[in-house]
N, C-alpha and C positions, 0 to 999 in steps of 0.2 A: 414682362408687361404686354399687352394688349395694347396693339394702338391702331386707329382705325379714322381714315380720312376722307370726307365724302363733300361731293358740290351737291347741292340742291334745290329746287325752288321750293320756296315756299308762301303759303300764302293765311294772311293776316286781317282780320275785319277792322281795318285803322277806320275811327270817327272819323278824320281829316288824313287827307292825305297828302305827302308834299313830294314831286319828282325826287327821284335818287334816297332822297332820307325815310320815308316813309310812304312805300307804296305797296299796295295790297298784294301784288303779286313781286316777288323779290329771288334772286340768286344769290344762295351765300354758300361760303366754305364755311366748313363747322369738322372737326375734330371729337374726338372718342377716345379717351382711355381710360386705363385698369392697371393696377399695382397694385403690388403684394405690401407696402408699406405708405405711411404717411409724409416721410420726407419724399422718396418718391415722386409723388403726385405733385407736392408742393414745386420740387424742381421741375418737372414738365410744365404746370402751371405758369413758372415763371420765365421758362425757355422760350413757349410759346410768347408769352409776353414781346419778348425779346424779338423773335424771329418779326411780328408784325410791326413791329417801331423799326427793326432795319430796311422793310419792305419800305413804309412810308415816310422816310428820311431819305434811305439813300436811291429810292427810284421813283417816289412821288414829288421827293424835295420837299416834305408837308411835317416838318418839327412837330415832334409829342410831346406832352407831358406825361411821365407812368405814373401810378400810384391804387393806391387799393381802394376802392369805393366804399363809402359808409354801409352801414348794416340797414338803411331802410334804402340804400341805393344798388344794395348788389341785388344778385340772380338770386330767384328764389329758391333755395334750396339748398345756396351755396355755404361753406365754410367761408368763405374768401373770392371775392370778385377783384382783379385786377384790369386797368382801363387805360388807352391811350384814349389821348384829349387833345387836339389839337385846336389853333387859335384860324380861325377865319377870318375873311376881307374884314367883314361887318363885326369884326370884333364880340362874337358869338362864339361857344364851343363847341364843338362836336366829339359825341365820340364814335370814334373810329374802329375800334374793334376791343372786343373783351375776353380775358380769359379765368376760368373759374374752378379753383380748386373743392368740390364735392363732397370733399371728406369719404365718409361712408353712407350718407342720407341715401343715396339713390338705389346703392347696392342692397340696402335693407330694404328699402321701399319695394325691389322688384328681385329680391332674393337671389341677387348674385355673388358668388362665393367661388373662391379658388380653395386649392388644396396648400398646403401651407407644409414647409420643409419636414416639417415631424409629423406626416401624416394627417393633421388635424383640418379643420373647414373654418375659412374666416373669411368676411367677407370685404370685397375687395375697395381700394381708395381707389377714384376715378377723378376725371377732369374732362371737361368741355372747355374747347376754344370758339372763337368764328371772326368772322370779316365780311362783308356783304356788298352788292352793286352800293350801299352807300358810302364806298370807298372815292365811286365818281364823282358822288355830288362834291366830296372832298376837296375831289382832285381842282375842279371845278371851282367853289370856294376858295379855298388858298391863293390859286395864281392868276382866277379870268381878271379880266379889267373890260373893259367900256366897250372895246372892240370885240371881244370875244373869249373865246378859248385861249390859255397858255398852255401849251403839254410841256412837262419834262423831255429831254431827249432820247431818257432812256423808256418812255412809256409810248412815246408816238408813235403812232403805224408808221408816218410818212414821218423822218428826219429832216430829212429836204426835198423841195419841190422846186423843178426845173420850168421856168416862164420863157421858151423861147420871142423873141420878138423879132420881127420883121416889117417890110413896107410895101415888098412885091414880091411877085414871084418868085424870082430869081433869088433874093434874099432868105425867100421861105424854104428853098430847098436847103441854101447852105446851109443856114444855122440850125433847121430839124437834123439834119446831118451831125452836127458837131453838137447838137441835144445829145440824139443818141447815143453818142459816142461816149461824153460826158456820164450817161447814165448810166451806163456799162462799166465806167474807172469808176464809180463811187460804189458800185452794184460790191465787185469785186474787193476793194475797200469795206466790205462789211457795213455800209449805211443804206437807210434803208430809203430811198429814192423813187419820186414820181415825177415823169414828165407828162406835162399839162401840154397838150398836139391840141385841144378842143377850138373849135372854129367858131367863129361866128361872135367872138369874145375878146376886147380887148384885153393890151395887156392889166390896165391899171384895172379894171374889173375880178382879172382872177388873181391878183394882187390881192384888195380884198376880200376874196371867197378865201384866198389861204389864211388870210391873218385872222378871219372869225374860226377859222378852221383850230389855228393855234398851231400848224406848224412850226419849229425852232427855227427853220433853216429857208429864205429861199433865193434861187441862184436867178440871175437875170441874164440874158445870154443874147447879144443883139452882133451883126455886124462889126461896131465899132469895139465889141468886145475880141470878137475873135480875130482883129485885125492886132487888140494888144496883146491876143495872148493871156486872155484872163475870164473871169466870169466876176457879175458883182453880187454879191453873199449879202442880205439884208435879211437883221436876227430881229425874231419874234418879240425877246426877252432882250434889255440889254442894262445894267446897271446906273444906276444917277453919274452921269461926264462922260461915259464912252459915245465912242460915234455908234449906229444903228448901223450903218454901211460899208464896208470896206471891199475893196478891190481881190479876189483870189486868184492865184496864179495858176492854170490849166495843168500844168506839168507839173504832179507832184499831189492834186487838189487832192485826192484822197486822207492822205497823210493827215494836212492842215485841218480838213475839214471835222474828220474824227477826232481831234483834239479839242477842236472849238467846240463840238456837241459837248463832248466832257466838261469842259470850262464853265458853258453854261449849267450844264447840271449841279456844278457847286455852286454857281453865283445864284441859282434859282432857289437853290437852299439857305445857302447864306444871307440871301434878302429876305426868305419865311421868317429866320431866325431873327434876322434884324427888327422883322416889323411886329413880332412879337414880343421880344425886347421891349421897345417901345409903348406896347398896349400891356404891359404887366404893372401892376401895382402891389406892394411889399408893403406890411407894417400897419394897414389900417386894422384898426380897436374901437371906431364909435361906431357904430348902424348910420347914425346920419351921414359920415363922410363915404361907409360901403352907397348908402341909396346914393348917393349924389354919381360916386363915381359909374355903376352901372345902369345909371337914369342917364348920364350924357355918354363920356367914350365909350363903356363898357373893358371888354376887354377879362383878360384872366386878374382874380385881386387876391392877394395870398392873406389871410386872414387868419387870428385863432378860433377855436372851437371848444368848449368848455365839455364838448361828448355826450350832450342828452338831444335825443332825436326830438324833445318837444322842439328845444331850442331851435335846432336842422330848419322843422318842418314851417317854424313860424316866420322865421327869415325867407323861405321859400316862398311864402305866401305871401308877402309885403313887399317882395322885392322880384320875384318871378326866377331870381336863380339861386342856383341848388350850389352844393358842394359836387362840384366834379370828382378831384379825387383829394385822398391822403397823401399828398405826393411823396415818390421815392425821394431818400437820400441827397442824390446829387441835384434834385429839385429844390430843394428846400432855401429856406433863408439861414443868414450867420446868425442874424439876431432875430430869431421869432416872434412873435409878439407873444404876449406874456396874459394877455385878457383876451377873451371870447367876444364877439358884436356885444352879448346881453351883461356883459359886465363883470361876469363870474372866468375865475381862472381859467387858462387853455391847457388843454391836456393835448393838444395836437393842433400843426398848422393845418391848414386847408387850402386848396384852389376853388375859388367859386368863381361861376359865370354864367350870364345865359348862355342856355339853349339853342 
């Protein structure tokens, strides 16, 4: 096979344009290949699939839904467009990245051909991937709240951010002292660590510059801490009943503290999941209960689909959302609904949602 991986900007005459999701100039990864066969392709196709839902689970914390996109919703050109879908604050969908088995269209279209084991010329199955800066808007979506930025721990530049505080001088020496030092055992510790020394700026001010910031982690380091022997750890992210606050022991912080990043990278995922959970709806069959539900909460609504793109197109139009995907397998419902919105048999469940 041929396979070929490239970053690039690119740039798009979008009518409207909105940060991160669609802007005229854009950074994406996009992918390239070629195969001598049809299953081939199909498994890279679906590889890639995979590679980008573990990207965005297990380091965005941002649950997907996969599934293949309808034929007036795939790539033009494609055999098969596969899609991750993920559920936003605002109970909207995005999608997140897509990848696209090509068949042979493009190889004929631009007469590319391999030599084939008994000498002969055939031309070759290929496939495109990609994923682009509106991975941030994603990232952004999913987890900010009211204050700002939430990052994952494993996406943040800054893990933790050290707040020394003091009253006078003398204060000011020890505890940048015992910052340092601090920043140095977490340095070595493999996390990745800022100390805020900026003047002129209280503490409870850059308190708030971190937490719009969306750092996970930030350490508070005053006098009456260093006299216990501790720093006190106050998390960006923290689950419905735990405390925000607790006290970390200096001797050892490392250790604890790279655990708790971890901790939270599940709980940040486990909450996406949860709150997704919640905004899914199963089982609707009349048009008026789909309008009702994505006129107020929105959210993903697993629905049938009777498989005529009039139908697709006219539900799109009255309701403003589309069928995201065909979901895979382990998406789907036990018991699917068995009628399309229009009344006519389903040939297949669906995920619809806005945009």
């Amino acid at each position: 096979p041929l396979l070929l991986n490239q970053w690039a900007n690119v740039v798009r005459w979008e009518l409207r344009t909105r940060p991160f999701l669609r802007t005229t100039e854009f950074l994406w990864q996009e992918g390239h290949t070629a195969h001598a066969s049809e299953r081939e392709a199909e498994d890279e196709t679906r590889r890639m699939l995979g590679v980008y839902r573990s990207f965005m689970e297990e380091w965005m914390a941002m649950p997907v839904i996969t599934g293949l996109k309808t034929d007036s919703e795939k790539f033009a050109g494609a055999v098969r467009t596969y899609a991750t879908e993920g559920l936003m604050r605002d109970n909207k969908a995005l999608q997140a990245g897509t990848s696209h088995n090509l068949g042979q269209n493009f190889a004929r279209a631009f007469d590319v051909r391999y030599q084939t084991e008994d000498g002969e010329h055939d031309f070759v199955w290929s496939t495109s991937w990609g994923v682009s800066t509106r991975l941030i808007g994603g990232l952004i979506m999913a987890h900010g709240d009211d204050t700002g930025l939430v990052l994952p721990p494993r996406l943040a530049p800054y893990q933790a951010v050290i707040v020394p505080i003091w009253r006078n001088d003398d204060q000011k020496a020890q505890v940048l002292d015992a910052s340092g030092r601090l920043a140095e055992d977490l340095n070595e510790a493999g996390i990745r660590v800022h100390l805020d020394k900026r003047e002129g700026l209280n503490p409870g001010a850059k308190y708030y510059d971190w937490e719009r910031r969306g750092v996970p982690i930030r350490l508070e380091l005053g006098p009456r801490d260093l006299e216990a022997g501790q720093a006190m750890s106050v998390r960006r992210f923290t689950p419905e009943g735990e405390d925000r606050k607790r006290p970390l022991e200096l001797d050892g912080i490392g250790l604890e503290l790279g655990a708790l990043l971890e901790r939270m990278q599940e709980e940040l995922l486990a909450e996406a999941v949860i709150r997704r959970s919640e905004n899914t709806t199963r089982g609707v069959q009349s048009m008026d209960a789909f309008r009702e539900i994505v006129e107020d909460a929105g959210g993903f609504v697993f629905t049938g689909w009777c498989g005529d793109e009039a139908c697709e197109a006219r539900v799109k139009e009255e309701t403003k959302a589309t069928i995201r995907v065909i979901p895979d397998e382990e998406f789907r419902s036990s018991d699917p609904p068995d009628r399309c919105l229009c009344g006519e048999a389903s040939n297949a469940e669906v995920v619809r949602a806005k945009a």
